[in-house]
C-alpha positions in Angstrom: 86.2 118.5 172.0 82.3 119.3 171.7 82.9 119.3 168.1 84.4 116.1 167.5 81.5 114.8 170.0 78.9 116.5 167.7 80.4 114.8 164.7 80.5 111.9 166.2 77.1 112.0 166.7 75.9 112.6 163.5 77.3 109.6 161.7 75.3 106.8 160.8 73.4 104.8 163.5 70.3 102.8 163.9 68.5 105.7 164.2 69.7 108.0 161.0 70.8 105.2 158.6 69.2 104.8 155.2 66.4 101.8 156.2 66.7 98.9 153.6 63.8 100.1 151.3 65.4 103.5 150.9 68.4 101.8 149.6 66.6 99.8 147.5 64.9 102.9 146.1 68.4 103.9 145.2 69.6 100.4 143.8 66.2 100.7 141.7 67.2 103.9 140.6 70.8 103.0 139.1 69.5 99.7 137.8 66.6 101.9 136.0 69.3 104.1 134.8 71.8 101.4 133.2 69.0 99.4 132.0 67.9 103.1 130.0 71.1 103.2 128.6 71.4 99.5 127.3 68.0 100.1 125.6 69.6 103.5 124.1 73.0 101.4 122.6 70.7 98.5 121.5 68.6 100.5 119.4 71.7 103.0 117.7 74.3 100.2 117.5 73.0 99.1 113.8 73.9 102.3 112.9 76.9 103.3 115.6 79.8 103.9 112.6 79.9 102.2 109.1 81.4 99.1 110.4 78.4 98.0 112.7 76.2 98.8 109.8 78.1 96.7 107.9 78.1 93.8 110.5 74.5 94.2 111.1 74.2 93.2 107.5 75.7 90.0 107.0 72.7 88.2 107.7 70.7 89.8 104.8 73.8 90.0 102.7 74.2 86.2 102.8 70.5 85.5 102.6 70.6 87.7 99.3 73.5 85.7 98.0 71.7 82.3 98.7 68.8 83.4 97.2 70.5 84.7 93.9 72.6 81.3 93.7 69.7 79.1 93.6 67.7 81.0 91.3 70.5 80.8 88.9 72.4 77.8 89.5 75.9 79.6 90.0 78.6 79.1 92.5 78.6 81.3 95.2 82.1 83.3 96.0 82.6 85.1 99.1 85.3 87.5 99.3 85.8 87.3 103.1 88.3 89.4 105.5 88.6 92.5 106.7 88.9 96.3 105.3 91.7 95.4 103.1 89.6 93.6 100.6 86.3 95.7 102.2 87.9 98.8 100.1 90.3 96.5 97.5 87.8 95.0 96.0 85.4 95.5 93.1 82.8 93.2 93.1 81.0 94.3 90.2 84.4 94.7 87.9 85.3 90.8 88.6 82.2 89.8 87.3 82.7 91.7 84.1 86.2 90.6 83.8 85.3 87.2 84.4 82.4 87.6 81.5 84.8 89.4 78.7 87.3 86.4 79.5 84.2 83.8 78.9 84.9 82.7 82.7 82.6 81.4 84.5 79.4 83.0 85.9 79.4 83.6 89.8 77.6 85.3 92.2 79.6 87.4 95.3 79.3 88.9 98.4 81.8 90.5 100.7 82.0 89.5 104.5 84.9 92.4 105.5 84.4 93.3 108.9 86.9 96.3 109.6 89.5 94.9 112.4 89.3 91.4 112.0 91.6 88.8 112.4 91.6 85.2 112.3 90.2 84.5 115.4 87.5 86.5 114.3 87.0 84.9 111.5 86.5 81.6 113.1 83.6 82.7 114.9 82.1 84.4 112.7 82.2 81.6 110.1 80.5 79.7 112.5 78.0 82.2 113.6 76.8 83.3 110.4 77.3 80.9 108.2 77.5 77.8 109.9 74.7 78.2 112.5 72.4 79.0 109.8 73.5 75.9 107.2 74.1 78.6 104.9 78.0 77.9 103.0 79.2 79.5 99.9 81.0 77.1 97.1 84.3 79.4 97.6 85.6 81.6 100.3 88.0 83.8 98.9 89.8 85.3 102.1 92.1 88.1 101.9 95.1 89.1 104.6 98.7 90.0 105.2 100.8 88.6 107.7 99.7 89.2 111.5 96.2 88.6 110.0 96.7 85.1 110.4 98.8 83.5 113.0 97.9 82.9 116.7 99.5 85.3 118.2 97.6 88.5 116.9 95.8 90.0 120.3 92.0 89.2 120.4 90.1 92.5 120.5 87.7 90.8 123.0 84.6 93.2 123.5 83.8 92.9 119.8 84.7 89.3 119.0 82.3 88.5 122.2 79.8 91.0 121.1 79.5 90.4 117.2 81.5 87.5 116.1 80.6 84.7 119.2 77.4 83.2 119.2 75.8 82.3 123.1 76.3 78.8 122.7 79.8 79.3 121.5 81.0 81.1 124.2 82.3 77.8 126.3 84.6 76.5 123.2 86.3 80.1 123.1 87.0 79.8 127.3 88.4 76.4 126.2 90.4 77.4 123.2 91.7 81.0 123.8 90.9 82.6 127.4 92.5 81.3 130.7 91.4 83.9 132.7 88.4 84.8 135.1 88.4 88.6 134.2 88.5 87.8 130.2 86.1 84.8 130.6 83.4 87.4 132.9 84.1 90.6 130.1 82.9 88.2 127.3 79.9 87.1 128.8 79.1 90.5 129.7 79.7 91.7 126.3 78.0 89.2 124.4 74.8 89.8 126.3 75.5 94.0 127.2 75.6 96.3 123.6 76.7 98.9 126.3 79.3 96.7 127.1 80.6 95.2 123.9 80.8 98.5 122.0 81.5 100.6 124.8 84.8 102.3 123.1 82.6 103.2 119.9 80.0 104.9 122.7 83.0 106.9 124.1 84.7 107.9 121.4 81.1 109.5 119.7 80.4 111.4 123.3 84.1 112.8 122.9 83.6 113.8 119.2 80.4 115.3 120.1 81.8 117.3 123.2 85.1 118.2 122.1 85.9 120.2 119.2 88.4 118.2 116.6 88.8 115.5 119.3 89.4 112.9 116.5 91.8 115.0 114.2 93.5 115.5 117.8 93.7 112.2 118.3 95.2 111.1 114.7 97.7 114.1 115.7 98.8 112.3 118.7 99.1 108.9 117.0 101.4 109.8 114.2 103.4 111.9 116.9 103.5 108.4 118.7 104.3 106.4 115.6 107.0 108.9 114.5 108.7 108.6 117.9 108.6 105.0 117.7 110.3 104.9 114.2 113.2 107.6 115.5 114.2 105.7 118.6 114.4 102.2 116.4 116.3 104.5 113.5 118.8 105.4 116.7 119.2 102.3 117.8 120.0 100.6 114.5 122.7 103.3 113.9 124.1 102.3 117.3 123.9 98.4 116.8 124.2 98.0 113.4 124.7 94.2 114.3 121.3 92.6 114.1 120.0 90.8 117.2 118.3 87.6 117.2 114.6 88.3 117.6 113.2 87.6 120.5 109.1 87.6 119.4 107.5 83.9 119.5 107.7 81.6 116.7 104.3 82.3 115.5 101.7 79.5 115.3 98.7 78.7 113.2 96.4 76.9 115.3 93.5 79.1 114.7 93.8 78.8 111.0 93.9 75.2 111.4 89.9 75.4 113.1 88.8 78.3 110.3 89.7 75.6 107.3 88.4 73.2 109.5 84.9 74.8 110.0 84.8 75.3 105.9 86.2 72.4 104.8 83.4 69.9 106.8 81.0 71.6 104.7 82.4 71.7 101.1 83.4 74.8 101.3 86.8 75.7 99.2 89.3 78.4 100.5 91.6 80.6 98.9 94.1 82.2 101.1 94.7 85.6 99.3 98.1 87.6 100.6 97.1 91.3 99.5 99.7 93.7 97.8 101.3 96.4 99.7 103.5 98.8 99.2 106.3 97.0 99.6 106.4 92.9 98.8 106.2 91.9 102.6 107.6 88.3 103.8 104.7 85.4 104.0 105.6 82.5 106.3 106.4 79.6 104.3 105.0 77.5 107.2 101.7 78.9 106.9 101.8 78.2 103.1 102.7 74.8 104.3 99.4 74.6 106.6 96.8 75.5 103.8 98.1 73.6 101.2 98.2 70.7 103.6 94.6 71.3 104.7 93.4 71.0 100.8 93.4 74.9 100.6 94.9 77.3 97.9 97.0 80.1 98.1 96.7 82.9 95.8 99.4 85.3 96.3 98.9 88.9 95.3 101.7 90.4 96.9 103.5 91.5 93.9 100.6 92.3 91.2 102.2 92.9 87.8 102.0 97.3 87.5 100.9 97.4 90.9 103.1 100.7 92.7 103.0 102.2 96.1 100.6 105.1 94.3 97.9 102.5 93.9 97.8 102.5 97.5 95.4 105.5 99.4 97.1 105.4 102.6 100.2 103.1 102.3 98.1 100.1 103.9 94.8 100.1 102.1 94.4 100.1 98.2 93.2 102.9 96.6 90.8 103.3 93.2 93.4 102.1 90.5 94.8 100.0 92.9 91.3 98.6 93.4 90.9 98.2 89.8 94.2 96.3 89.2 93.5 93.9 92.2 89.9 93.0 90.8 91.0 92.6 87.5 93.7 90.0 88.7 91.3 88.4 91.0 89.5 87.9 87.7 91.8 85.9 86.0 92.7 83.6 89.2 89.1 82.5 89.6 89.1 82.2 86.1 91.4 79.4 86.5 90.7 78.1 89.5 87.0 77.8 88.9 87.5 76.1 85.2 90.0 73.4 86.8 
């Protein structure tokens, strides 16, 4: 019983709690502490992994271009999308094609954040090419199927951290997030680099600590994917009948605004469906949709001598692959371009 009465006695009262400026010492010190480690990811995220380095250059990649259109007077082309036309794509080699074939003179530049979507794409249009009146003759945008329609999830840290300007930030709550949390994380990573890139931060502390964390990791994922693809190959053996899918009719509102956004500014699109392995099925709806807005389709899904061994990992294209792909690009501008 004394015991419990001396425990008693030692928790907090009037007399032995913290007073208000020792707690404040202690806020101060965790504020101090989180503010040190903003100013840390703020000054490595321009050179966090190959992708923010890339994003960190689109300003002075598009300034460049601008610069090298009006000294010479020729149309600007951006090749625009993510890393399948980041690694499919041969700049250089499309311009030589283009001049063997007495084509038309351009000058490029590639806008292929890794990831991306359309929803991305939107916003980043608008942040930096839009805010800064800066709009290339052609965009030349390359994507395969979930690229494109609404219902791809939004990756939100990094859309709200790179791709969303401030003062675009109340038209995304309007057009794509309902919710209190997702509305609060995008402020918070808009304004926070600790915030917005804060799986990038964690997975470079684990690579750091742990020894082959990332080959690990790619273990575990095609372990994953491989269980995945044995429990659909068992349940097709056991009904053989095919079901009616049950995924949403996919929808193309966000397309709509990206063509939107270009075409109020001159700006022409071509809507590039990139080869893959295999010819993969392109919603004759959303063909529908571009060609209604005034846009082109290109479609490179079945590239004459393309094979699945132009193809580094069986998603992205590899160097003949890359070659192939350019040298067709080629000839479509070519045509395009002289119309």
């Amino acid at each position: 019983m004394a015991n419990k009465h001396h425990d008693y006695d030692a928790m907090p009262t009037g007399v032995n709690a913290p007073t208000w400026l020792q707690e404040l010492r202690v806020v101060m010190v965790v504020l101090a502490f989180v503010l040190a480690l903003e100013l840390i990811a703020r000054i490595i995220a321009p050179v966090l992994d190959f992708d923010r380095e890339n994003i960190y250059a689109f300003p002075e990649v598009i300034k460049n271009l601008e610069e090298k259109a009006d000294e010479s007077g020729n149309p600007e082309v951006v090749f625009f999308g993510n890393s399948l036309m980041l690694h499919g794509l041969d700049q250089e080699l499309v311009k030589q094609e283009l001049e063997k074939a007495d084509g038309p003179e351009i000058e490029t530049a590639k806008v292929t954040p890794v990831g991306t979507a359309m929803l991305d794409w939107v916003y980043l249009y608008r942040r930096y090419f839009s805010d800064e009146n800066s709009h290339p003759d052609v965009l030349v945008v390359g994507f395969v199927s979930h690229h494109i329609h609404d219902q791809e999830p939004i990756k939100l840290r990094r859309l709200s951290r790179h791709f969303v300007a401030k003062e675009d930030l109340p038209l995304l709550w309007k057009t794509d997030l309902k919710d209190f949390h997702r509305t609060t994380q995008s402020v918070l990573c808009n304004i926070s680099a600790l915030e917005g890139d804060q799986p990038e931060h964690q997975l470079g502390i684990l690579q750091t600590l742990i020894a082959d964390y990332k080959a690990g990791l790619n273990r575990n994922n095609r372990l994953v994917a491989d269980g995945k693809k044995r429990k659909a190959e068992l349940a097709s053996k056991k009904n053989p009948v095919p079901r009616k899918s049950t995924e949403p009719e996919e929808t193309y509102e966000r397309m709509k605004r990206f063509i939107a956004e270009a075409r109020q500014h001159g700006v022409k699109i071509y809507f590039i469906p990139m080869p893959q392995p295999e010819v993969w099925d392109f919603n004759p709806e959303a063909q529908k949709i571009i060609e209604a807005e005034g846009m082109t389709v290109l479609d490179a899904r079945a590239i004459p001598g393309m094979t699945p061994e132009d193809f580094s990992d069986g998603y992205h294209l590899g160097e003949t692959g890359k070659v192939k792909f350019s040298r067709w690009m080629a000839g479509q501008l070519k045509a395009q371009l002289e119309n």
